[in-house]
Every structure is written in C-alpha cells, then in structure tokens.
C-alpha positions as MATLAB code, in Angstrom:
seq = 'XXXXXXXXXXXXXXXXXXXXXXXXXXXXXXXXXXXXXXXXXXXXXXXXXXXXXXXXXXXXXXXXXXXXXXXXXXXXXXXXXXXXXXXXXXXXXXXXXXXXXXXXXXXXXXXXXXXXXXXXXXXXXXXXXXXXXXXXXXXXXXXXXXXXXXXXXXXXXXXXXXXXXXXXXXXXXXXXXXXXXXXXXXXXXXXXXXXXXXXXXXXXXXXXXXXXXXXXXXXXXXXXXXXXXXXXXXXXXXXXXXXXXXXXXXXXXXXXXXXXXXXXXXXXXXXXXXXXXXXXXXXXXXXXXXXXXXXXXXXXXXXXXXXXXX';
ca = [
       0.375    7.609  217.085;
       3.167    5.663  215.379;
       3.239    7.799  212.528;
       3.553   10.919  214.850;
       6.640    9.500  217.051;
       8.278    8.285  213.807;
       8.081   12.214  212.674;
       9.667   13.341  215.810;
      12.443   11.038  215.796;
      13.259   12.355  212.389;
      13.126   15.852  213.343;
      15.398   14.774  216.476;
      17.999   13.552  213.372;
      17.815   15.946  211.215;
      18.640   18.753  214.369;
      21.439   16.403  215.581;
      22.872   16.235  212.216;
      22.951   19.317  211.286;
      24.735   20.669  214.909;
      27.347   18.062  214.144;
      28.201   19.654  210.432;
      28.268   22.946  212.531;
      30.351   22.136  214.803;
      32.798   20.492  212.590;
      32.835   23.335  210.234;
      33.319   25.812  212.818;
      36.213   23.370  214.232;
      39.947   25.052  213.751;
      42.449   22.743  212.429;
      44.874   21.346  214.932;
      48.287   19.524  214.071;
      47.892   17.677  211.075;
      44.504   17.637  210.823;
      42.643   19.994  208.015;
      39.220   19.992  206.325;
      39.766   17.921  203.114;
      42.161   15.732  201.873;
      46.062   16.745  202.438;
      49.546   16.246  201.725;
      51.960   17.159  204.838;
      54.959   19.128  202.774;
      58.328   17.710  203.130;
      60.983   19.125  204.615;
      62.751   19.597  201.638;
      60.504   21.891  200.140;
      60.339   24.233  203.184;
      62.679   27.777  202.720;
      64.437   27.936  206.017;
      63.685   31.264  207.432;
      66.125   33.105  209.235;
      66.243   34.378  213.229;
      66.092   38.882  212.954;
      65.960   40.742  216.262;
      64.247   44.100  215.832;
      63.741   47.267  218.513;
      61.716   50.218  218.941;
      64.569   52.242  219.474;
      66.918   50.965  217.094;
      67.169   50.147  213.582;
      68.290   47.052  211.704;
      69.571   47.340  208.014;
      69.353   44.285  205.523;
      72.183   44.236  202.813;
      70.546   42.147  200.132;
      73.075   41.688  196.964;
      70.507   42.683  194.465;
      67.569   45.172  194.351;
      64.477   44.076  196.291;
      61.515   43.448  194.015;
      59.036   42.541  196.613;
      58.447   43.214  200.900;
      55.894   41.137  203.025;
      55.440   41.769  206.708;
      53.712   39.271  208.698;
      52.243   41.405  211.013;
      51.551   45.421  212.241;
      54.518   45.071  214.757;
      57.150   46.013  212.571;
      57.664   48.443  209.673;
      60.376   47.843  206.504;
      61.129   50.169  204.006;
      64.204   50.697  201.706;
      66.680   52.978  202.393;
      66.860   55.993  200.327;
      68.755   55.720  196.764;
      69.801   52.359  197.631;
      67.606   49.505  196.297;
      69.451   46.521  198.121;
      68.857   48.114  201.275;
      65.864   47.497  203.884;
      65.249   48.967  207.276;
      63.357   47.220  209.468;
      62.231   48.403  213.323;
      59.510   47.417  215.521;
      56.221   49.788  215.325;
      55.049   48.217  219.195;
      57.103   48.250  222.088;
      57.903   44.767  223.528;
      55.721   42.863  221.251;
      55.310   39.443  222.607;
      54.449   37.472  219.171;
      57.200   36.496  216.983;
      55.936   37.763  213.228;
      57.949   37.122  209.764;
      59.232   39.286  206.867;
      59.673   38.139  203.280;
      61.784   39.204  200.579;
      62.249   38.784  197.210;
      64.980   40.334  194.933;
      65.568   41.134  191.036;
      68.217   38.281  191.147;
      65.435   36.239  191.737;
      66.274   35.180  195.248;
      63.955   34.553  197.976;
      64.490   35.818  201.899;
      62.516   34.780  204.553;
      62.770   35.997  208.442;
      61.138   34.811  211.755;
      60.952   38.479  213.476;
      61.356   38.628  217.178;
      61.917   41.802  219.949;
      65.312   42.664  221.529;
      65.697   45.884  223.195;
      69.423   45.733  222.435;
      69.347   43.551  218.858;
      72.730   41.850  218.471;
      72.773   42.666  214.605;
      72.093   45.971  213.430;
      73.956   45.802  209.636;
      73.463   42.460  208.082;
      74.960   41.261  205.003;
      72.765   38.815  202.793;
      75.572   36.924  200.968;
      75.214   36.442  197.264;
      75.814   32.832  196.382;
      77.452   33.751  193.186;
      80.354   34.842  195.549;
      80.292   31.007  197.615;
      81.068   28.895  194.707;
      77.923   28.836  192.763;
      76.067   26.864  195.683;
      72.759   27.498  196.030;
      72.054   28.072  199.796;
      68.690   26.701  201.381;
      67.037   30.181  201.047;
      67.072   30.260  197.340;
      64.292   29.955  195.483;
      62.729   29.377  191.400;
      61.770   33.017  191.442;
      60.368   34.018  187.245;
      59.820   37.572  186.409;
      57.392   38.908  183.803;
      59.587   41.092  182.032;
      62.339   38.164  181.771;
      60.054   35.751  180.233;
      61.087   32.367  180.601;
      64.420   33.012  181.374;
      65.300   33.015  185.189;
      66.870   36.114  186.846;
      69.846   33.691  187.925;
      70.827   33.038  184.644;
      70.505   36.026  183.248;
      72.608   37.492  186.171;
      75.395   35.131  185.469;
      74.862   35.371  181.834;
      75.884   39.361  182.266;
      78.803   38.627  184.714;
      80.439   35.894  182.142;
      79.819   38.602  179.367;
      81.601   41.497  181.963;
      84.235   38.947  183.101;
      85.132   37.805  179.323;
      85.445   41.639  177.973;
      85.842   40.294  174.890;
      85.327   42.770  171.462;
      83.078   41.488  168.736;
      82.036   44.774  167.310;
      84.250   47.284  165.768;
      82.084   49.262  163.539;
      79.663   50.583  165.668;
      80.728   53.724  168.346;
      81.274   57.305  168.615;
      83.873   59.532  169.816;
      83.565   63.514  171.093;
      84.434   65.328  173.474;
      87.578   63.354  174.517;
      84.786   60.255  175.547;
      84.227   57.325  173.403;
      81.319   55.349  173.530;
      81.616   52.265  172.047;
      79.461   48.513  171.445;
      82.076   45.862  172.152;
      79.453   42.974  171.480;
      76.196   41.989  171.099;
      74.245   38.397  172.327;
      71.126   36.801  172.387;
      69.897   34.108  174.348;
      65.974   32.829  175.030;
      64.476   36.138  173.846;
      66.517   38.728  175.475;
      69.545   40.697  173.753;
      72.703   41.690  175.635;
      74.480   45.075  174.733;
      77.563   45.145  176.220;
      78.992   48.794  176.093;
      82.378   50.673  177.093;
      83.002   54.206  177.966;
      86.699   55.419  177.459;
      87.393   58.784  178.887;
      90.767   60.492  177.732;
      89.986   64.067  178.962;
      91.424   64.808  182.614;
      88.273   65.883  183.699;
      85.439   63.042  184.932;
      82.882   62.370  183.159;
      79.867   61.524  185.124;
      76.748   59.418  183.753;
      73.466   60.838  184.256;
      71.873   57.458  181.967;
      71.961   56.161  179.289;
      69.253   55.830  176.982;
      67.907   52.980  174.520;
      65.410   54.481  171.920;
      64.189   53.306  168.328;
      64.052   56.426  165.931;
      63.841   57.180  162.398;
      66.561   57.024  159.911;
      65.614   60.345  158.159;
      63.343   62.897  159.537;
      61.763   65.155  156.711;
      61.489   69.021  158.298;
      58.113   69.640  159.339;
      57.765   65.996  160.339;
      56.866   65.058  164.223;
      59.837   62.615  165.011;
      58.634   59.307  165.976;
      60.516   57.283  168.745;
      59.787   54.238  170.878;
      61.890   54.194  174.094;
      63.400   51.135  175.273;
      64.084   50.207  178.873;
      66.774   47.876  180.300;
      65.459   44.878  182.071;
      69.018   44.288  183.833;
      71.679   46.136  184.211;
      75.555   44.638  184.690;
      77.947   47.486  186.534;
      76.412   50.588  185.831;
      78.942   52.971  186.661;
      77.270   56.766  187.531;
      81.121   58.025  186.730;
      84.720   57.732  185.033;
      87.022   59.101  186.042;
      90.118   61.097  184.018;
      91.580   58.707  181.877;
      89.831   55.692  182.898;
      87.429   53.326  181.148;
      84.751   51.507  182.188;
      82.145   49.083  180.513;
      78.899   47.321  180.979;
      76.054   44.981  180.597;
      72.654   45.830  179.277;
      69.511   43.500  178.796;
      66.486   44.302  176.693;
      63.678   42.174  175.296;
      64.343   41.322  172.108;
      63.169   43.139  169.249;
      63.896   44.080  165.661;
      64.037   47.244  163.325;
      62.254   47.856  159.806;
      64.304   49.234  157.278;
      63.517   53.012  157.953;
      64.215   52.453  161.991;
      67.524   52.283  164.070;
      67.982   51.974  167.587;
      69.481   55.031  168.958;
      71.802   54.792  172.047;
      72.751   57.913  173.887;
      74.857   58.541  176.796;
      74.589   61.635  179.077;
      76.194   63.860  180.818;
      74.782   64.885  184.679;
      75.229   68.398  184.601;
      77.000   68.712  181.683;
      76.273   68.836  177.904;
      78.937   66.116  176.480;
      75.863   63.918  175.120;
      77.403   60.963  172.924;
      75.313   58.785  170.732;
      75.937   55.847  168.383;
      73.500   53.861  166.332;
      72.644   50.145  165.940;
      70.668   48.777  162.291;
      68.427   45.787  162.162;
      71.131   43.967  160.603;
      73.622   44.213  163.140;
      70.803   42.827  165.615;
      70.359   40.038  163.185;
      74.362   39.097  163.601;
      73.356   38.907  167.509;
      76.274   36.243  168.775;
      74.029   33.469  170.063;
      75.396   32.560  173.719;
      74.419   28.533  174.320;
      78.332   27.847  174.481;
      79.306   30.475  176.808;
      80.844   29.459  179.683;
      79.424   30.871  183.222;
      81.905   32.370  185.490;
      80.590   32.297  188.816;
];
C-alpha cells in the first residue's frame, strides 16, 4: 500500500513539473526579463531613430547624401523604393490607410552610414522632401545616427575613410603623373596621380575639353588587356569595376575641364598585360584611351600622410 501511494505521489511530481517548464517556456518576456542570462544595452550603444510621418495619399522623399546600399521595412504598412536614376533617393508611402501601429524603416548607405526611422500615419505629413545631412558637411562630427558600417568589396577599409580619402585627393588636385594621357578629338584624358592605401588604389583622372562642342560621358571603363595581340588571336581582357567613385561628371562642357576620383581593389600586371582605360562618348564616337604598366602601379604614392579635408 505504501509502495503504491509513494508511486502516485511521484507521478503527481513529475505532471506538476513538467506543466511548470511549460508554462514558463511558453511565457513571453516582459520588461527586463528574458529566458537566459542578459545584459540590458546601454544607452550609448542605441542608434537614435528618427520621427517620419507617411500617407496613403501622399509621398515622402528621403535625400540620403550617398547611394543606399540596403532598405528594411518593419512592417507591410508602408512601401520604400528608390526613385528612378537617382540612388540617394527613397520614396516611402503608407500601403494601409490609417494604420494604427507605429512600424520602422532602416537604411544603410555606400558611405557607410546607418538611418533608422520610427514610421507613423499623418494624413497631411508635415515633411514631404527631407534632406539627410552628410556629416562631412557639419565639421567632421559624427552625428548619433552613424554607424561602423564594413563593406565586402572595401575590405578592411571603412567606406568613411575611403570617402574622405577621395575628397582630400579631389580637394588637393595636385599632378603627380605627367607621362601617362591621351589627347584627340580636341579632349584630353589625362592620369594626374595615382595612390594606394590598405589594399585599394586611387586613380585620379581629368578630362579637358577644348572643342566648343560638349562632350558628354557615357563611362568610363577600367580593363586589363594585352600588350600585343597576334592576328588570328582571341583578345583576352579582364574588366575592372570601380568600387567608389569621387564626382563623376556625365558631361563637360565647351572649354571646360573636369576631374575625378576612382577606387579599385588593388591589383598588379605581368609583363605582357596593361590596364587599359577608356573614356566614351554617349552618342558619339570620340572614344579616348590611355594606358597604365605594372610599373607605374608599383610607383603608387602611398597616402598615410595625407591630410583629410573634411
């Protein structure tokens, strides 16, 4: 008899046991409380978001001052997308009328900055055209919405840097090469300078136009190609494409000039290779080229002592 009340008292544990793990498992989180051990984050750490009003009726445009990379919506009650042939620009509207729950929208951009938005509905939104200030343009300060965002294609190097980097190189407009151009058609195309820094090489290129006519840029073109190509032989060639680009102009105009910034990952040539770098014409056939040899990437001007203009 003893032995039978002693097994029902077990069974009596074992059931209340193993409602209690239920019913803590099934238990949602409240406050500060989670399942397993936790540290609260400080406020430090947290990326302020900012206040957007969106509308059914109406849309609201997001002037970011780089190309967005990335786009997360918190919920199905609004829609983003960017605006055609402009990669800094996002729409944003609401999908529901009146939705009641506040969502968010993310946003990250090739400068490596990171936006964050608490999403609300207005009817009448009191901010249609918003301009997402570039800190480079404050003074160099960092606001609270900025963020250690890394790129694959930039390696280690962060998209900050390598923004500024370009900028300083722009700002300086300073000639280093003098061998290495081409001139026809009344255009010259010429290599001012060439740096490297943490893996990446930095072309920086000017277009002189001394025709009265404009001449504008389709794109320009980075491509490693043989020296000599024997008739009858395929030609071999590796295209290269810019990771950043510093004031890419689409067009210059009668006697003007203009020059830029490109960065690529760095590489090198063997002896029977040369980079080939072509600029042309949008409907037009004024296609100028010049050529770069493995040992005028070797002379690369190494940029640790450059000083950053912000």
């Amino acid at each position: 008899m003893k032995k039978i009340i002693y097994l029902m008292m077990m069974a009596m544990g074992m059931s209340f046991l193993a409602h209690a793990q239920s019913e803590s498992s099934t238990k949602r989180s409240q406050g500060d409380f989670y399942q397993g051990m936790s540290k609260s984050i400080p406020n430090g750490r947290v990326v302020l978001p900012y206040g957007l009003e969106v509308s059914f009726e109406k849309t609201v445009h997001l002037i970011f001052p780089s190309s967005i990379r990335y786009v997360d919506l918190g919920s199905s009650n609004i829609i983003a997308g960017k605006a055609d042939d402009a990669e800094n620009v996002l729409r944003v509207k609401a999908s529901v009328r009146d939705f009641e729950t506040e969502t968010n929208l993310s946003v990250i951009c090739e400068d490596g900055s990171f936006y964050s938005f608490n999403v609300k509905y207005a009817r009448e939104p009191e901010k249609l055209n918003i301009e997402m200030q570039d800190f480079l343009s404050t003074g160099g300060r960092l606001p609270s919405n900025r963020s250690e965002i890394y790129f694959k294609e930039l390696g280690s190097e962060h998209p900050i840097l390598v923004q500024l980097l370009m900028k300083t190189i722009y700002k300086n407009n300073k000639r280093r090469i003098k061998h290495i151009g081409m001139r026809q058609f009344g255009i010259s195309f010429l290599l001012r300078a060439l740096y490297a820094h943490n893996g990446l090489l930095y072309f920086h290129t000017r277009v002189d136009n001394d025709t009265n006519m404009p001449y504008t840029i389709d794109f320009i073109s980075f491509k490693v190609v043989d020296k000599k190509v024997a008739k009858r032989t395929a030609i071999q060639e590796q295209v290269l494409q810019p990771l950043r680009a510093y004031n890419n102009v689409q067009r210059i105009d009668a006697d003007d000039t203009e020059h830029s910034v490109f960065v690529l990952e760095q590489f090198s040539l063997s002896e029977d290779k040369q980079l080939e770098v072509s600029l042309y014409e949008r409907n037009g056939g004024r296609r100028i080229t010049f050529y770069v040899q493995n040992e005028d990437l070797l002379r690369a001007e190494a940029i640790d002592d450059l000083k950053l203009k912000w």
